[in-house]
Residue frames as qw, qx, qy, qz and C-alpha x, y, z in Angstrom:
[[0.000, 0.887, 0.462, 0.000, 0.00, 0.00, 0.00],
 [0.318, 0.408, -0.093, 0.851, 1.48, 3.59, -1.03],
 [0.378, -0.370, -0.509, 0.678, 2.07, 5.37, 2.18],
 [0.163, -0.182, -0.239, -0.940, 0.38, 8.69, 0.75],
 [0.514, -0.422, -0.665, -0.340, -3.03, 6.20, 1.90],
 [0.659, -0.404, -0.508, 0.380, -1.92, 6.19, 5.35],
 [0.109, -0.516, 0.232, -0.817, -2.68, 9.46, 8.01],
 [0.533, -0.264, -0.661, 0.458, -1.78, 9.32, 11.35],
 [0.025, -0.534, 0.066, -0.842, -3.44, 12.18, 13.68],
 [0.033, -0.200, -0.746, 0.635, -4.52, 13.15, 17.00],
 [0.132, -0.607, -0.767, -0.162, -8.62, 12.18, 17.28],
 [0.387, -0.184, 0.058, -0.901, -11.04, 15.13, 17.77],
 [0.189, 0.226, 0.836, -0.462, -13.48, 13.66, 20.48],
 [0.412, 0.502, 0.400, -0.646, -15.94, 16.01, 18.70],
 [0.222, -0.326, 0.859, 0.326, -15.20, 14.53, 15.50],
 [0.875, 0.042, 0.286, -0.389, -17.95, 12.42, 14.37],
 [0.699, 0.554, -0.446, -0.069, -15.47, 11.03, 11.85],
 [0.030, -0.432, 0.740, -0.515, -12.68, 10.52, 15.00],
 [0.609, -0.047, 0.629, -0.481, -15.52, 9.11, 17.42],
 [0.902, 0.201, -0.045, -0.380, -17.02, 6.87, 14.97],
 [0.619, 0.566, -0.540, 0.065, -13.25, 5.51, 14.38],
 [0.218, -0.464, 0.704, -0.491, -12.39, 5.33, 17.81],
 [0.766, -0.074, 0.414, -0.486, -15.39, 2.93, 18.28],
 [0.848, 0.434, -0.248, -0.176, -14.72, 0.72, 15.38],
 [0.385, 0.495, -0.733, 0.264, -10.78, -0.03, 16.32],
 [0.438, -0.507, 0.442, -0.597, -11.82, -0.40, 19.67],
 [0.894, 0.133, 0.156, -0.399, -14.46, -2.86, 19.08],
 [0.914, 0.189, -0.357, 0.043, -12.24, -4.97, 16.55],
 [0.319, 0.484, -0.742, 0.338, -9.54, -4.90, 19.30],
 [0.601, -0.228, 0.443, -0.625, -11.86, -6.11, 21.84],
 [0.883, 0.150, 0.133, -0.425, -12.71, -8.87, 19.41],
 [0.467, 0.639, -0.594, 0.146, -9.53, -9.71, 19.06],
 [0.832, -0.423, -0.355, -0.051, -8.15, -12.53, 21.63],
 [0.421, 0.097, -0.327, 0.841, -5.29, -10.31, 22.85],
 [0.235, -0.352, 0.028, -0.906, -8.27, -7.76, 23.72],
 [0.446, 0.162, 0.700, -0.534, -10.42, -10.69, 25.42],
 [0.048, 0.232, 0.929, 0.284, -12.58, -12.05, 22.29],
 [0.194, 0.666, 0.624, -0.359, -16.06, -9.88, 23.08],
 [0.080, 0.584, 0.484, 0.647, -17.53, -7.46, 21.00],
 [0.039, 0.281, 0.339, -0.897, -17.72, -3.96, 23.85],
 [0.170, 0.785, 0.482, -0.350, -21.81, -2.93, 24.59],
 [0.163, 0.748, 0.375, 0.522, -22.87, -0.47, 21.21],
 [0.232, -0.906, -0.325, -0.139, -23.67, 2.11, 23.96],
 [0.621, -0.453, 0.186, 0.612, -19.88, 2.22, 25.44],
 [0.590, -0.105, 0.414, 0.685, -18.75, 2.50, 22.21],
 [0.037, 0.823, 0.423, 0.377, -21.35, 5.42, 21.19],
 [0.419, -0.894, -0.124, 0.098, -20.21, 7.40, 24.90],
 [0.820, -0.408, 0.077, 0.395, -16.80, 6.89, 24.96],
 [0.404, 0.464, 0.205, 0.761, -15.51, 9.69, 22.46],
 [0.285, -0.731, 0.016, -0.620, -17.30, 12.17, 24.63],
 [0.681, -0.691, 0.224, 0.093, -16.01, 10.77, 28.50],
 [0.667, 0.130, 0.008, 0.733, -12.58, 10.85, 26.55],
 [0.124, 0.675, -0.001, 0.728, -13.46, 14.65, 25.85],
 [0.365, -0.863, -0.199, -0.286, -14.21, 15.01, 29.64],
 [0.743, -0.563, 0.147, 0.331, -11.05, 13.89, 30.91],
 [0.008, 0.983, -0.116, -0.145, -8.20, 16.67, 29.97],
 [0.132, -0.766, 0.598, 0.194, -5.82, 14.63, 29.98],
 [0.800, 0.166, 0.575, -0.051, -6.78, 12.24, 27.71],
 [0.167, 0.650, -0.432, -0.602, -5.85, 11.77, 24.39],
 [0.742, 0.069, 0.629, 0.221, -5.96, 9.21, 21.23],
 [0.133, 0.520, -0.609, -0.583, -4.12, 8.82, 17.95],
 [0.804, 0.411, 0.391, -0.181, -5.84, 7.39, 14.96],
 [0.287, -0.211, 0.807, 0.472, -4.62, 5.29, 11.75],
 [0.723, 0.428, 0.400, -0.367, -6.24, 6.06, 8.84],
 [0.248, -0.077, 0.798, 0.544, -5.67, 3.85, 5.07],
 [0.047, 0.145, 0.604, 0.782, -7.01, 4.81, 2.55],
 [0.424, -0.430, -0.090, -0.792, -9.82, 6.99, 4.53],
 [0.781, -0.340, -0.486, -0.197, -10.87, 3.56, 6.42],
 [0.544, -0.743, 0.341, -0.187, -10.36, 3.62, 10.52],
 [0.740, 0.382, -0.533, 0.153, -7.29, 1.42, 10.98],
 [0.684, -0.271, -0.512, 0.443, -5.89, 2.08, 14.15],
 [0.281, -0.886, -0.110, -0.352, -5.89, 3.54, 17.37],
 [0.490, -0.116, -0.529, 0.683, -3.89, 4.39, 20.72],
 [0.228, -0.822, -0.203, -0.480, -5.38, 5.85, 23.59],
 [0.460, 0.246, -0.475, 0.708, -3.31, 7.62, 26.20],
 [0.525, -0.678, -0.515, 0.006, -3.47, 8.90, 29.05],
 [0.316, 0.726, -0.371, 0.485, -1.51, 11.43, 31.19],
 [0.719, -0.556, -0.393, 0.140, 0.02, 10.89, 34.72],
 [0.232, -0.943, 0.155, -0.181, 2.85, 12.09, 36.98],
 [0.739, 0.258, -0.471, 0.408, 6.20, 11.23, 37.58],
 [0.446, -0.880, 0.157, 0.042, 7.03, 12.53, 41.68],
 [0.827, -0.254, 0.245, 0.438, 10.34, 10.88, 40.95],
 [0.449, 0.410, 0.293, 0.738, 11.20, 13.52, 37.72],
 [0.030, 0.449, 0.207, -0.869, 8.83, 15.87, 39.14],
 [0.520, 0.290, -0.442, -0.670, 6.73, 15.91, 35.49],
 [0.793, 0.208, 0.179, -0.543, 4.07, 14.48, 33.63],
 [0.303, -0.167, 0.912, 0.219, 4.08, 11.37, 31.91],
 [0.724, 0.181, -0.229, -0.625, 1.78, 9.59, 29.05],
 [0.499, -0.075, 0.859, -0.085, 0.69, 6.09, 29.76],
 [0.390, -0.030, -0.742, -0.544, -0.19, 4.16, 26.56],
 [0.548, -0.073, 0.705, -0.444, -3.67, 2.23, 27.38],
 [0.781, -0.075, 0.612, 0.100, -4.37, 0.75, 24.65],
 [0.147, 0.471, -0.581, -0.647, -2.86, 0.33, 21.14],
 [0.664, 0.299, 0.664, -0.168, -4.99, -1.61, 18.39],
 [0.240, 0.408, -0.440, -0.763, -4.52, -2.18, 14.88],
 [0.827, 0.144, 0.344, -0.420, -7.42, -3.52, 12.90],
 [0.586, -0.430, 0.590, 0.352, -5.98, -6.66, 11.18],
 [0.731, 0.544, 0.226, 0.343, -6.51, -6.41, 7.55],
 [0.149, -0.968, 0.097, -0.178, -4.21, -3.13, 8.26],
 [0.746, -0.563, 0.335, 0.118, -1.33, -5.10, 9.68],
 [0.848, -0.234, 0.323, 0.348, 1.70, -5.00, 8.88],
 [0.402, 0.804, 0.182, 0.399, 1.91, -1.60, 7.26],
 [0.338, 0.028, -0.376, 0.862, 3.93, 0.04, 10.58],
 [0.262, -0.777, -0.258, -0.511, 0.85, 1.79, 11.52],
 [0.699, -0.647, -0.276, 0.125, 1.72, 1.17, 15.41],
 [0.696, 0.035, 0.025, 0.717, 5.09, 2.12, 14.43],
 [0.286, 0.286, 0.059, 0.913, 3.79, 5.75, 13.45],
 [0.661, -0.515, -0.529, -0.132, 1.06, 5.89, 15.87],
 [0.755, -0.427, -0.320, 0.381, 3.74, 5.25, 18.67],
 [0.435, 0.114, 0.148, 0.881, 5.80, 8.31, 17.06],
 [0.210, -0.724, -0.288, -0.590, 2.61, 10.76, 16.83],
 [0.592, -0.718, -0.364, 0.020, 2.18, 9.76, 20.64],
 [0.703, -0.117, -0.068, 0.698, 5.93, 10.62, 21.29],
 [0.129, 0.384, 0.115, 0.907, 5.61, 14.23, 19.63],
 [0.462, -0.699, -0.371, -0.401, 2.25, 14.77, 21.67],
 [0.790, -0.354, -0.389, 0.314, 4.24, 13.59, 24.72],
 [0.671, -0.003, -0.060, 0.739, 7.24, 15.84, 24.28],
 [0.118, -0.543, -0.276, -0.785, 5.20, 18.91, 23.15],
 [0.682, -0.703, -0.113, -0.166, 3.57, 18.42, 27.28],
 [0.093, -0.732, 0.505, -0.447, 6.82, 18.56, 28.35],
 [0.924, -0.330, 0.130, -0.145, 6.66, 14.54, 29.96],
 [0.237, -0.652, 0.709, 0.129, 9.71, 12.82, 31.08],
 [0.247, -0.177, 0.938, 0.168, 8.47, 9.43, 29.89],
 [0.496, 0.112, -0.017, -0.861, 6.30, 6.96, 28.47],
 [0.354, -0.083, 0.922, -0.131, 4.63, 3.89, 29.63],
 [0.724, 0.133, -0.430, -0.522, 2.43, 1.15, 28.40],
 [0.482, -0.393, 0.769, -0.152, 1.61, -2.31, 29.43],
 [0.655, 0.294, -0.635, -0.286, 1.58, -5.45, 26.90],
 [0.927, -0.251, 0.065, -0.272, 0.40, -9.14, 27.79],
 [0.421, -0.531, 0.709, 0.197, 3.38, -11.61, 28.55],
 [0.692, 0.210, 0.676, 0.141, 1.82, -13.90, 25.50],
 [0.449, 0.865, 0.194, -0.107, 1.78, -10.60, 22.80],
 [0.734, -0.261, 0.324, 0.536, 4.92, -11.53, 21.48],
 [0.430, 0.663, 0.400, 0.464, 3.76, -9.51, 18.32],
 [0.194, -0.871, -0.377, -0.246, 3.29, -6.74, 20.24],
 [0.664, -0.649, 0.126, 0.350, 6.02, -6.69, 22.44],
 [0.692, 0.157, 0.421, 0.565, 8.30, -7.24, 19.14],
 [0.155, 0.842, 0.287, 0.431, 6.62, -3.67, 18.16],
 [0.346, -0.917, -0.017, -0.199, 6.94, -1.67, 20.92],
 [0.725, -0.439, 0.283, 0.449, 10.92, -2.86, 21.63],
 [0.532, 0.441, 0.354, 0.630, 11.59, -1.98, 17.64],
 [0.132, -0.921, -0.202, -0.307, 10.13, 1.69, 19.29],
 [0.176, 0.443, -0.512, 0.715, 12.81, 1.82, 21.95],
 [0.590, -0.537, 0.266, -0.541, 10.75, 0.59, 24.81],
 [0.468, 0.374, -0.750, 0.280, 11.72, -1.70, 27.19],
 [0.614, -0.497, -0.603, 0.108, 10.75, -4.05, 30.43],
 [0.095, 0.770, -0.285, 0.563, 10.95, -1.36, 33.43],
 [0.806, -0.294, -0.356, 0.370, 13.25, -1.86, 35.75],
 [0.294, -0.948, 0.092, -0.077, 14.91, 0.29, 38.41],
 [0.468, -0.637, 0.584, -0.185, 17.27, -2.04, 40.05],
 [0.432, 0.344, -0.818, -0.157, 18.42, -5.24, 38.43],
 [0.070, 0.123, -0.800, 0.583, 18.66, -6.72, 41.93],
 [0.408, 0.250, 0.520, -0.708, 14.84, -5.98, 42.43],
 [0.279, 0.424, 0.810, 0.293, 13.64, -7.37, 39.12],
 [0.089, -0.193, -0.517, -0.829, 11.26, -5.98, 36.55],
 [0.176, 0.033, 0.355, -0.918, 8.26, -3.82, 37.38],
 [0.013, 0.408, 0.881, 0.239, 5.09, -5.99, 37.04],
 [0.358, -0.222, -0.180, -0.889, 1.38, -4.40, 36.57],
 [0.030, 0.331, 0.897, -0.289, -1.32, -5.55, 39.28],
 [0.305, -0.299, -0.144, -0.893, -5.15, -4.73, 39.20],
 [0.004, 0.140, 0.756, -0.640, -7.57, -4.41, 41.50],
 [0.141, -0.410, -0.708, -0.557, -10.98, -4.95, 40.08],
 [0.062, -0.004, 0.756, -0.651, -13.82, -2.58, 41.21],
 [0.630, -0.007, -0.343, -0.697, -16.54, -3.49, 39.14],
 [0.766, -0.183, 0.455, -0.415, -18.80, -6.23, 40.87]]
């Protein structure tokens, strides 16, 4: 595919073009079995472009090919106390898979970077399943890397604490 097809930008919430895209990737990463295999509730995926817009420090970068939604990444900001500055946490990154294997994630990951740097953040996390070898393979080709502090203390693991019933 001639890269001229492919535009990478940061989503307008108010959008309808953006929001409608957002929902689509979403959805086919959901239905994906790295995303969990479900199809996400219509109605989520109808709100969720507008409770992005309420939260300031949100953000998401879309992949489009030839006009068609391709992919997405939605971020987040946070705080470093240790730098003193902000940070951008990837949450999630999804390309839809006829789409694969064009580098979209690759320039995606790069949009997020400029967004990042432009806020003045010191870093920029993300977390990736231990089986998403695909994924992992991406995001190391980017310059990221298991985080560790201390060698001695091992690598920094992600816990959650469900509080939905």
């Amino acid at each position: 595919m001639d890269s001229a097809e492919i535009l990478v930008l940061q989503a307008s919430y108010s959008n309808p073009t953006h929001a409608e895209a957002i929902g689509i990737v979403l959805n086919h990463y959901a239905e994906d079995p790295m995303g969990g295999g479900h199809s996400l509730d219509p109605e989520l995926l109808r709100r969720l472009p507008e409770e992005l817009a309420r939260r300031p420090h949100a953000f998401s970068v879309l992949a489009f090919v030839g006009g068609e939604p391709a992919g997405l990444v939605n971020c987040f900001e946070g705080f470093s106390t240790f730098a003193c500055k902000p940070l951008v946490n990837v949450h999630d990154v999804a390309v839809v898979g006829k789409f694969r294997g064009l580098g979209l994630s690759q320039k995606m990951l790069q949009k997020v970077e400029e967004i990042s740097r432009q806020r003045g953040c010191c870093k920029i996390t993300l977390e990736v399943l231990e089986g998403n070898a695909v994924a992992q393979g991406s995001y190391r080709k980017f310059g990221f890397a298991p985080g560790m502090f201390d060698p001695d203390h091992g690598r920094m693991q992600f816990w959650i604490k469900s509080l939905q019933a």
